[in-house]
PASEBA-1860 file (N, C-alpha, C; in nm, 3 decimals):
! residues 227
1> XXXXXXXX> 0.085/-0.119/0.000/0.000/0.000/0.000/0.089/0.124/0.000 ~ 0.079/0.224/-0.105/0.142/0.349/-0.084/0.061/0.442/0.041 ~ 0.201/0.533/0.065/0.173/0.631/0.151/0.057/0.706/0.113 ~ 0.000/0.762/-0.023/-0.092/0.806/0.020/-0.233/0.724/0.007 ~ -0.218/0.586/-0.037/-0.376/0.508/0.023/-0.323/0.458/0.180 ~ -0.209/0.480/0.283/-0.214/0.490/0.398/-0.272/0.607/0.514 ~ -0.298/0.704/0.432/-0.335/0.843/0.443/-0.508/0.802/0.456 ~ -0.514/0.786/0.311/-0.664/0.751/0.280/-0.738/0.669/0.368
9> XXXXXXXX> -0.637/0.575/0.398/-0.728/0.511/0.533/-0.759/0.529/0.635 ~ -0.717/0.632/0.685/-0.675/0.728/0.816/-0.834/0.780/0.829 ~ -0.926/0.766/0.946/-1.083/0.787/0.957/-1.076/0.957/0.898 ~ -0.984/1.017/0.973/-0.959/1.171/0.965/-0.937/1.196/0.850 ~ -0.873/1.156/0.772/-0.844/1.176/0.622/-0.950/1.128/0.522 ~ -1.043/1.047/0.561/-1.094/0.966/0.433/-1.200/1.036/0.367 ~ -1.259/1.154/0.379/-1.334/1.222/0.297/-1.272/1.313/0.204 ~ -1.093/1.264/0.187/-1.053/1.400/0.108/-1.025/1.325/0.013
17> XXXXXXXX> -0.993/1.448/-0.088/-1.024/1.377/-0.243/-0.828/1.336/-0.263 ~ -0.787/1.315/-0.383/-0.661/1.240/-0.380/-0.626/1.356/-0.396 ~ -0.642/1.468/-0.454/-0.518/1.577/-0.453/-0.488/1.596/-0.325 ~ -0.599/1.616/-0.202/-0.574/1.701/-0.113/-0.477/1.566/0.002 ~ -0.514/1.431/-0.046/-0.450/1.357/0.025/-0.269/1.303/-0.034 ~ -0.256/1.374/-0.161/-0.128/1.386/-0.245/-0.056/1.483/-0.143 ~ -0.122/1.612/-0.091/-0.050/1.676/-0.043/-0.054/1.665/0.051 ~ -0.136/1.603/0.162/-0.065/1.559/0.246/0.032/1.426/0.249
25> XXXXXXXX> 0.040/1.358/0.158/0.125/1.288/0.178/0.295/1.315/0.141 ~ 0.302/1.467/0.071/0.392/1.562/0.111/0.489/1.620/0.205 ~ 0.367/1.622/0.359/0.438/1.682/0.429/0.467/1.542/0.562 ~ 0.362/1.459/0.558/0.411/1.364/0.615/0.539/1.305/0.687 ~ 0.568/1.312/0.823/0.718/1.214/0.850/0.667/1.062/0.898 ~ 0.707/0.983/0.834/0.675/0.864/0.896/0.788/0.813/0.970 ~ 0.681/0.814/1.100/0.826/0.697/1.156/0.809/0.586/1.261 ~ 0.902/0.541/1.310/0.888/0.407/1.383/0.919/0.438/1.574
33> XXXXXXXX> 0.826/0.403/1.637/0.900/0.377/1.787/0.894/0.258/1.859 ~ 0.971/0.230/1.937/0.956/0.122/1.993/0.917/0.075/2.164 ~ 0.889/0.002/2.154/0.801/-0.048/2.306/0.881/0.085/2.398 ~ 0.770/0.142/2.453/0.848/0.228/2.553/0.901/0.335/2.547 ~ 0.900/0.340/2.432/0.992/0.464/2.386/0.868/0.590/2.384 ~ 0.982/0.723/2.450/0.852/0.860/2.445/0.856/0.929/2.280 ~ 0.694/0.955/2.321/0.740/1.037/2.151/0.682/1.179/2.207 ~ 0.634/1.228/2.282/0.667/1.350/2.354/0.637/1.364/2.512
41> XXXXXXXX> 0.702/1.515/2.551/0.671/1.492/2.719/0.555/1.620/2.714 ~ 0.494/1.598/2.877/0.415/1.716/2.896/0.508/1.865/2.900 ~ 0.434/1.940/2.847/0.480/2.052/2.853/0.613/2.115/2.735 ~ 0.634/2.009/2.633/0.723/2.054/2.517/0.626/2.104/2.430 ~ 0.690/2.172/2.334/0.633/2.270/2.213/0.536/2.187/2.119 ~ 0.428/2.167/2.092/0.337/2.132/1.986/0.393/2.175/1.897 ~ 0.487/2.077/1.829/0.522/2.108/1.691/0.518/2.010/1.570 ~ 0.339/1.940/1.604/0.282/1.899/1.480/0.222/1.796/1.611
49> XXXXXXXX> 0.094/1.731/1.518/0.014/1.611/1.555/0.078/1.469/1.500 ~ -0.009/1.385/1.542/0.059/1.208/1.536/-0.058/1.117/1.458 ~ -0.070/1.074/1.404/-0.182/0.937/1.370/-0.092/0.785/1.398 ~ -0.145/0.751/1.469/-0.116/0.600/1.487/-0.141/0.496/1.326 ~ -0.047/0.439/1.314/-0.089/0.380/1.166/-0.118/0.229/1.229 ~ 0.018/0.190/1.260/0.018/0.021/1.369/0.087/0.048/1.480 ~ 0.021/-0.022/1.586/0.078/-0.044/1.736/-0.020/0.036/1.808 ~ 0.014/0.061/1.912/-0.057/0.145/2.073/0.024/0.252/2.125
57> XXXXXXXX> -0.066/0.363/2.175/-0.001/0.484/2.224/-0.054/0.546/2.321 ~ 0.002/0.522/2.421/-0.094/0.590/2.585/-0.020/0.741/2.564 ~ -0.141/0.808/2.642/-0.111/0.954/2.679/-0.197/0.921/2.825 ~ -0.091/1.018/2.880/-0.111/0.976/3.027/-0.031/1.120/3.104 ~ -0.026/1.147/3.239/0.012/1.239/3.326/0.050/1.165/3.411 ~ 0.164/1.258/3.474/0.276/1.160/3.588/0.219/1.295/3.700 ~ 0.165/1.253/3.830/0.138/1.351/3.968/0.254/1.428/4.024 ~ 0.276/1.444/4.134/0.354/1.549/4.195/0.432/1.410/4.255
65> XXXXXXXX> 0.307/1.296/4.275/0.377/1.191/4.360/0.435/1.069/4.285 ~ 0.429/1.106/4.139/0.480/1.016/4.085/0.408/0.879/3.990 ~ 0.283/0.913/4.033/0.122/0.804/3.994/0.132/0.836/3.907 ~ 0.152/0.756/3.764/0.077/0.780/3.635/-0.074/0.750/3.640 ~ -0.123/0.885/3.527/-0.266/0.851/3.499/-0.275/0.806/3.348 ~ -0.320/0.697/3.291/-0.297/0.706/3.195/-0.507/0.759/3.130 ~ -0.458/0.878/3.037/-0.568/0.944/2.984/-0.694/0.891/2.874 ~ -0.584/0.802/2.810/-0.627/0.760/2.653/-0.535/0.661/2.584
73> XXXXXXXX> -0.565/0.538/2.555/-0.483/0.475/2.476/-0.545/0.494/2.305 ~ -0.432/0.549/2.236/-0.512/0.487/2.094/-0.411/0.414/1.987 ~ -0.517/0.315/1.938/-0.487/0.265/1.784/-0.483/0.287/1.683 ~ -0.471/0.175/1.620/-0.461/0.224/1.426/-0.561/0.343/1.388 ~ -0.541/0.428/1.315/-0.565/0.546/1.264/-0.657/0.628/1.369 ~ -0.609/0.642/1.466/-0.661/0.793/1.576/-0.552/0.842/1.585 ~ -0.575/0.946/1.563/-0.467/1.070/1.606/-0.452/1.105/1.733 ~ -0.343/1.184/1.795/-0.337/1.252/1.913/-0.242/1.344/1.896
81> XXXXXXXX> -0.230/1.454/1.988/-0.126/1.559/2.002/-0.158/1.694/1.913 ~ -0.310/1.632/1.887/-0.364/1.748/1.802/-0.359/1.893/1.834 ~ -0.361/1.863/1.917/-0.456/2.021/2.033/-0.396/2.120/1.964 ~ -0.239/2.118/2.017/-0.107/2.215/1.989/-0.080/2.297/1.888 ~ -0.170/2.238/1.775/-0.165/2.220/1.643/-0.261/2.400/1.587 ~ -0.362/2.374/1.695/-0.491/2.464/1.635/-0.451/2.587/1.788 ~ -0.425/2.522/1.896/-0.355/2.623/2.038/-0.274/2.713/1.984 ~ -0.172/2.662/1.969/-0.009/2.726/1.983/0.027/2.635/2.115
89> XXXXXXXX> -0.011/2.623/2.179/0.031/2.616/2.335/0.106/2.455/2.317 ~ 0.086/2.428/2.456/0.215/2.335/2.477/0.149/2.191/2.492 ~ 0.284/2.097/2.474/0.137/1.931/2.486/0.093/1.944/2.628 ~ -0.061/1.887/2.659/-0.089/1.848/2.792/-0.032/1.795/2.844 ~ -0.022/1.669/2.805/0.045/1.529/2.869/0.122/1.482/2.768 ~ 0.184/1.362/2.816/0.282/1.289/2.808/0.195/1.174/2.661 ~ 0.309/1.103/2.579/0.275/0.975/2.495/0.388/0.943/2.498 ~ 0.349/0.776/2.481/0.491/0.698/2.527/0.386/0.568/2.422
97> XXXXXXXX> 0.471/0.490/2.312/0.443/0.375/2.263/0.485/0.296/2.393 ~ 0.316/0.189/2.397/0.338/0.065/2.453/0.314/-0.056/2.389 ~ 0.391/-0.056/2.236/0.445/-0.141/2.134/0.515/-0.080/2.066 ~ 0.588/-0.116/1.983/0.639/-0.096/1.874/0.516/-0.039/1.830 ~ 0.557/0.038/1.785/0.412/0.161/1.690/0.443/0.195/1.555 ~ 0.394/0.225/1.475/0.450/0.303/1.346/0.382/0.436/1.359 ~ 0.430/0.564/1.288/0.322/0.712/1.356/0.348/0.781/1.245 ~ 0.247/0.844/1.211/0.281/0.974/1.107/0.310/1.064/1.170
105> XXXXXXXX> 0.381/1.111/1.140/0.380/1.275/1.239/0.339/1.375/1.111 ~ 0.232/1.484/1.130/0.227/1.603/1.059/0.271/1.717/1.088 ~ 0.387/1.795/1.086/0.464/1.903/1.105/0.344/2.066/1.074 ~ 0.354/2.099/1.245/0.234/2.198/1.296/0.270/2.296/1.145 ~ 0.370/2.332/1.091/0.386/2.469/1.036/0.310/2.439/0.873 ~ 0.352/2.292/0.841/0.346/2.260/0.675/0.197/2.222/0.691 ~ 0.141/2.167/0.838/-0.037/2.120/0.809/-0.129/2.245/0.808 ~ -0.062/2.422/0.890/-0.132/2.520/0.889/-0.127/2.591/0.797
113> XXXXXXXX> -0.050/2.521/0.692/-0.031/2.627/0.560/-0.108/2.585/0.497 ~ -0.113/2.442/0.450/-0.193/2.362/0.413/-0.371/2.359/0.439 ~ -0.371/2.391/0.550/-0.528/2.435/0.574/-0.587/2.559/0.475 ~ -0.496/2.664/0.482/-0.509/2.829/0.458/-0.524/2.783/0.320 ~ -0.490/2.723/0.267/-0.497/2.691/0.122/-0.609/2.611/0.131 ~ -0.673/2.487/0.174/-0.737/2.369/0.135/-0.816/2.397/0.286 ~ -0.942/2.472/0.303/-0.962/2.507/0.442/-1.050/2.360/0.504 ~ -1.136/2.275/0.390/-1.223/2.194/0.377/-1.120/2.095/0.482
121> XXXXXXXX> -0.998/2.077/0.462/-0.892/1.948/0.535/-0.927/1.960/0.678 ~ -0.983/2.081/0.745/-0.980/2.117/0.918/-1.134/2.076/0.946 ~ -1.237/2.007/0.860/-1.381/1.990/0.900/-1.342/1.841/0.986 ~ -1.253/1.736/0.874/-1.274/1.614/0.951/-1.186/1.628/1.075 ~ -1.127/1.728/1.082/-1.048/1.743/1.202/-1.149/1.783/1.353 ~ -1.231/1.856/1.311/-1.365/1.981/1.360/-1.438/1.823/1.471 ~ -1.472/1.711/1.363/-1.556/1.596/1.387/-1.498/1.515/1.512 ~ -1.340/1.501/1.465/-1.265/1.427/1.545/-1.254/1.490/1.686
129> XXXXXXXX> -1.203/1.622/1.701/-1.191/1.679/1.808/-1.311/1.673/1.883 ~ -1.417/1.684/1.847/-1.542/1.714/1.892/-1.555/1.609/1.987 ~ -1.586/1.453/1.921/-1.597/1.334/1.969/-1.449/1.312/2.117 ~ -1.328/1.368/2.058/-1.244/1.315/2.181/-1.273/1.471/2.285 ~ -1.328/1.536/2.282/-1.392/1.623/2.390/-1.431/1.597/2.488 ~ -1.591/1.527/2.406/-1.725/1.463/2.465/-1.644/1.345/2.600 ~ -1.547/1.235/2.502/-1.488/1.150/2.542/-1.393/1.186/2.713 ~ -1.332/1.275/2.646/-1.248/1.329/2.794/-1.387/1.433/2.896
137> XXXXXXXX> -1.481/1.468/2.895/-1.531/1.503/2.992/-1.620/1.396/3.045 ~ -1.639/1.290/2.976/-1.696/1.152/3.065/-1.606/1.101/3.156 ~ -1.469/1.132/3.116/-1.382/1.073/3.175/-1.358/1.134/3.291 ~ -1.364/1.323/3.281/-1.344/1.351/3.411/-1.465/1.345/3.498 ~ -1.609/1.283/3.427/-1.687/1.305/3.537/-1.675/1.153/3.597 ~ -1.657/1.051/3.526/-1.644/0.944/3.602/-1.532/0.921/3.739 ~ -1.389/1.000/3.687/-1.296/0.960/3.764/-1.332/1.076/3.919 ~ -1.395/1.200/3.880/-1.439/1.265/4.025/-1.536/1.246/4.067
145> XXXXXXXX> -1.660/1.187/4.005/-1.757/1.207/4.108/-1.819/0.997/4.104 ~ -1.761/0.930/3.989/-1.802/0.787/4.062/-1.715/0.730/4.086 ~ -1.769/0.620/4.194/-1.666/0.472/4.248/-1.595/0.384/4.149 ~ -1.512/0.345/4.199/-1.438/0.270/4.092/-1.538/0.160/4.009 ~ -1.644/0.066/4.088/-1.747/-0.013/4.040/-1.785/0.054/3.923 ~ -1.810/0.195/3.933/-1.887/0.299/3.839/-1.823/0.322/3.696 ~ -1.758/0.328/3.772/-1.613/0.393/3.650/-1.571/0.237/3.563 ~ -1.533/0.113/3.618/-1.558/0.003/3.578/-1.652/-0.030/3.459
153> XXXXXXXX> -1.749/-0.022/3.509/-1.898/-0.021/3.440/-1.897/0.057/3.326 ~ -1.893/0.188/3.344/-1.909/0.269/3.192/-1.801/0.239/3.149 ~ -1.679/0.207/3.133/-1.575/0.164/3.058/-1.616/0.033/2.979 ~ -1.628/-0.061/3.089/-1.695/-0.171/2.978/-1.822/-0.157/2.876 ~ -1.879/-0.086/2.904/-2.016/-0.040/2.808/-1.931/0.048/2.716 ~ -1.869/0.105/2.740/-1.804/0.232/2.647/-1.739/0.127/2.533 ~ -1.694/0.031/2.578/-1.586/-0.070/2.531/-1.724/-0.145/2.408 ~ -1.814/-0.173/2.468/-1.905/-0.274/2.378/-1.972/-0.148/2.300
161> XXXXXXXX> -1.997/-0.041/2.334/-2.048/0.029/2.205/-1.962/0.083/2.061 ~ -1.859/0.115/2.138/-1.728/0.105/2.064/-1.665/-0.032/1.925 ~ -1.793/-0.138/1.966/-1.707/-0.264/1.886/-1.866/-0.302/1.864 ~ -1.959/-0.209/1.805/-2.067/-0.248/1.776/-2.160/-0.350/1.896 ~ -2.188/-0.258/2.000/-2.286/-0.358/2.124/-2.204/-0.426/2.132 ~ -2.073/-0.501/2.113/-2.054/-0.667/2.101/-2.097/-0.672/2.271 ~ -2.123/-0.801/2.288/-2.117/-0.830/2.427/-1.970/-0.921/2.478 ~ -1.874/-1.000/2.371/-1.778/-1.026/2.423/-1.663/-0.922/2.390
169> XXXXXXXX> -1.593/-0.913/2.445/-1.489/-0.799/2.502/-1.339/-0.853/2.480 ~ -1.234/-0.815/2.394/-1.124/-0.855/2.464/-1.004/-0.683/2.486 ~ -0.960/-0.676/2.595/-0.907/-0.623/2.651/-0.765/-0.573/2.584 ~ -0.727/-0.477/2.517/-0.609/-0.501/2.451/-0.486/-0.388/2.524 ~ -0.531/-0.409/2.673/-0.440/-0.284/2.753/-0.422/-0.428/2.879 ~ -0.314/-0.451/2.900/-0.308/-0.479/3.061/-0.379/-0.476/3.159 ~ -0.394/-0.554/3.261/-0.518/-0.429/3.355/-0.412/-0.344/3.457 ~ -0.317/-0.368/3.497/-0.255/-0.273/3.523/-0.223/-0.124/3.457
177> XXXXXXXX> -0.243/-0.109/3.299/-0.303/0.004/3.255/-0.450/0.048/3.267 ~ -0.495/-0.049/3.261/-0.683/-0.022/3.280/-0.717/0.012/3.405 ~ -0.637/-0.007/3.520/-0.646/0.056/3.647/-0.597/0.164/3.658 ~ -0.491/0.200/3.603/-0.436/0.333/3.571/-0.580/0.424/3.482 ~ -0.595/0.372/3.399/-0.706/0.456/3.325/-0.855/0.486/3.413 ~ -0.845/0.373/3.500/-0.985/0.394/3.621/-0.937/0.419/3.745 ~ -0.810/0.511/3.745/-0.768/0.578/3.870/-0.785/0.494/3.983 ~ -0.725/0.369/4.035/-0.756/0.294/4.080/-0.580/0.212/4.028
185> XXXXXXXX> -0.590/0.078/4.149/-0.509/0.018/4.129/-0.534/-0.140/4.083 ~ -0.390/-0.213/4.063/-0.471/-0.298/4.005/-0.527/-0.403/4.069 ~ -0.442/-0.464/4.261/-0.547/-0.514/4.312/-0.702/-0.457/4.352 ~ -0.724/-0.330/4.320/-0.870/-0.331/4.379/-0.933/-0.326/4.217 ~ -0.900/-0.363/4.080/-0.941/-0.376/4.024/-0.958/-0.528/4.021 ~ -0.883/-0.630/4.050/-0.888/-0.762/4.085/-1.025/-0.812/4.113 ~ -1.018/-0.732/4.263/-1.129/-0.756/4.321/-1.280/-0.728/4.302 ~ -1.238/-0.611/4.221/-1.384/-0.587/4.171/-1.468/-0.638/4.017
193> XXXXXXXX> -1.385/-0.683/3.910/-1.408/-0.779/3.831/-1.434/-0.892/3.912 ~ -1.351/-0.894/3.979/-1.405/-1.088/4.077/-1.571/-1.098/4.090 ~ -1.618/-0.945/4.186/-1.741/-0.912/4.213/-1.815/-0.932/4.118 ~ -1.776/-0.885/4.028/-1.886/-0.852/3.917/-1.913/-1.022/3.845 ~ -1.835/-1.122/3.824/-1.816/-1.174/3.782/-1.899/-1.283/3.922 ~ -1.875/-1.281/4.037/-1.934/-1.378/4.123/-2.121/-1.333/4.129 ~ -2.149/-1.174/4.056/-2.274/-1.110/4.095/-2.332/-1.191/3.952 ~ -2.315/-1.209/3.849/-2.374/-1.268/3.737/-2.357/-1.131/3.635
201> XXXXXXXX> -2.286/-1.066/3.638/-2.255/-0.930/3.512/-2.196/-0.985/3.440 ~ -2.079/-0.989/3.421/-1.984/-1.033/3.367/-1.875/-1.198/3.352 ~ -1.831/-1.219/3.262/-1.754/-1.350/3.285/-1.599/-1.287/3.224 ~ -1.558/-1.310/3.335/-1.412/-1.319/3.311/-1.317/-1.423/3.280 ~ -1.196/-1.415/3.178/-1.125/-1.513/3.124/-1.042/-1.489/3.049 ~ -0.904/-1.443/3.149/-0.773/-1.365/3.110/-0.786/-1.248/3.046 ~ -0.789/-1.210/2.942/-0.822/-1.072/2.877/-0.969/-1.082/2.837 ~ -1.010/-1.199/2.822/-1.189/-1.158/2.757/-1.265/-1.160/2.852
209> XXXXXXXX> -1.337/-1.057/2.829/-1.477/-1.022/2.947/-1.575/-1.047/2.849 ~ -1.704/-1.147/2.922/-1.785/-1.110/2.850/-1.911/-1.051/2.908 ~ -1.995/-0.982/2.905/-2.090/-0.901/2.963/-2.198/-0.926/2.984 ~ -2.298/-1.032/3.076/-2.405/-1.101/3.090/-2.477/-1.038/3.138 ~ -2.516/-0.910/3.224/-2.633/-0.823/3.235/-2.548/-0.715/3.262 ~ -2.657/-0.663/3.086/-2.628/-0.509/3.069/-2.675/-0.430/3.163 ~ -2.829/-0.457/3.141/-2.923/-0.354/3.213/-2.845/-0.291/3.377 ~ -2.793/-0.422/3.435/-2.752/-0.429/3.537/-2.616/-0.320/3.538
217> XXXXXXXX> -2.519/-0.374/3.441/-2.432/-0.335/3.470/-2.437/-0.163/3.406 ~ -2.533/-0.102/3.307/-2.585/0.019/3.314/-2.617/0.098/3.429 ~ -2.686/0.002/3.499/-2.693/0.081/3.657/-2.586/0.096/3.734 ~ -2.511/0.052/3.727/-2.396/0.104/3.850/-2.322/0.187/3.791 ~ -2.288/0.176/3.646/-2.238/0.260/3.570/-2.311/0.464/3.583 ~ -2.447/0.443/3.577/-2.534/0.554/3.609/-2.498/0.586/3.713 ~ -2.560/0.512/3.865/-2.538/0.565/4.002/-2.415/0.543/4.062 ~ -2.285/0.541/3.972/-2.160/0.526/4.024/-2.105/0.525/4.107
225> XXX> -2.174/0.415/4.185/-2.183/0.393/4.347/-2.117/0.242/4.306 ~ -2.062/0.167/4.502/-2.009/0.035/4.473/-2.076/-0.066/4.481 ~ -2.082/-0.160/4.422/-2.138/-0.270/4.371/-2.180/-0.326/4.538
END
């Protein structure tokens, strides 16, 4: 597959026509990182956005005490590090591949020229941002005002609407990251899959969950109280 039907496949890219995806495949850097490796820290210069092509990419915040939070993992063709791009300002947080990843990087100066010319390229951008908005203020209302059960709960529903309703689940983060992502650790995440799983919600089985009452597990998710 050439670089620019790798472009084309990109959710963010795929309504543009081939010129406008010719030129971006112009300014494009492609490149490679590996397990672990940072591809930026909090607080350096936004100087361009990322699309994930293959592999995984947490963005996450390190505390005063040292706790990572991790914010967002994403996959094949989601972008991140956008913000900086349309700000000026500086990255929020931190991304660090937790695989080998492959990444486009788009260079902030050559994608804002590129807009001013081709203004139509910043709508699917308009869509994307919108949706990871919505996304991060569920997140902060879950992690301040419900219980971990709670926060549990809408993650796994978030997870099955995300993969079309499915009701089986497989997990493609650690749960020691997934406790990180539900502010929480990972024995009291242990324990509370155990729960859920001894209450008749869920069946657990190494990475696959599968989800045996929704209705149920909708409710705790709502009154984000503990099980």
């Amino acid at each position: 597959m050439g670089i620019i039907d790798e472009i084309a496949s990109i959710p963010l890219f795929e309504s543009l026509s081939r010129k406008h995806l010719g030129e971006l495949s112009m300014i494009v850097v492609d490149q490679i990182f590996k397990k672990g490796q940072e591809i930026f820290s909090e607080g350096e210069d936004g100087t361009g956005f990322y699309v994930v092509v293959s592999g995984r990419v947490k963005i996450y915040k390190v505390s005063w005490e040292g706790r990572e939070q991790i914010l967002h993992i994403f996959g094949p063709g989601e972008p991140f590090g956008e913000v900086p791009v349309f700000t000026g300002q500086k990255f929020p947080a931190s991304a660090t591949a937790i695989e080998e990843s492959r990444i486009f990087f788009f260079p902030k100066e050559s994608f804002v020229n590129l807009i001013r010319r081709e203004p139509e390229l910043a709508l699917g951008m308009l869509a994307v941002l919108s949706m990871r908005l919505r996304r991060f203020t569920q997140l902060v209302e879950e992690l301040s005002l419900k219980e971990v059960p709670g926060r549990l709960a809408a993650y796994l529903l978030y997870l099955s609407k995300r993969n079309n309703n499915s009701l089986e689940l497989e997990l493609d983060i650690s749960k020691t990251q997934l406790a990180s992502i539900l502010g929480t650790i990972p024995e009291t995440l242990s324990r509370i899959l155990a729960k859920m799983k001894k209450g008749g919600l869920i069946d657990v089985d190494g990475s696959r969950i599968r989800i045996l009452d929704v209705e149920s597990l909708q409710d705790i998710a709502d009154a984000g109280t503990g099980l």
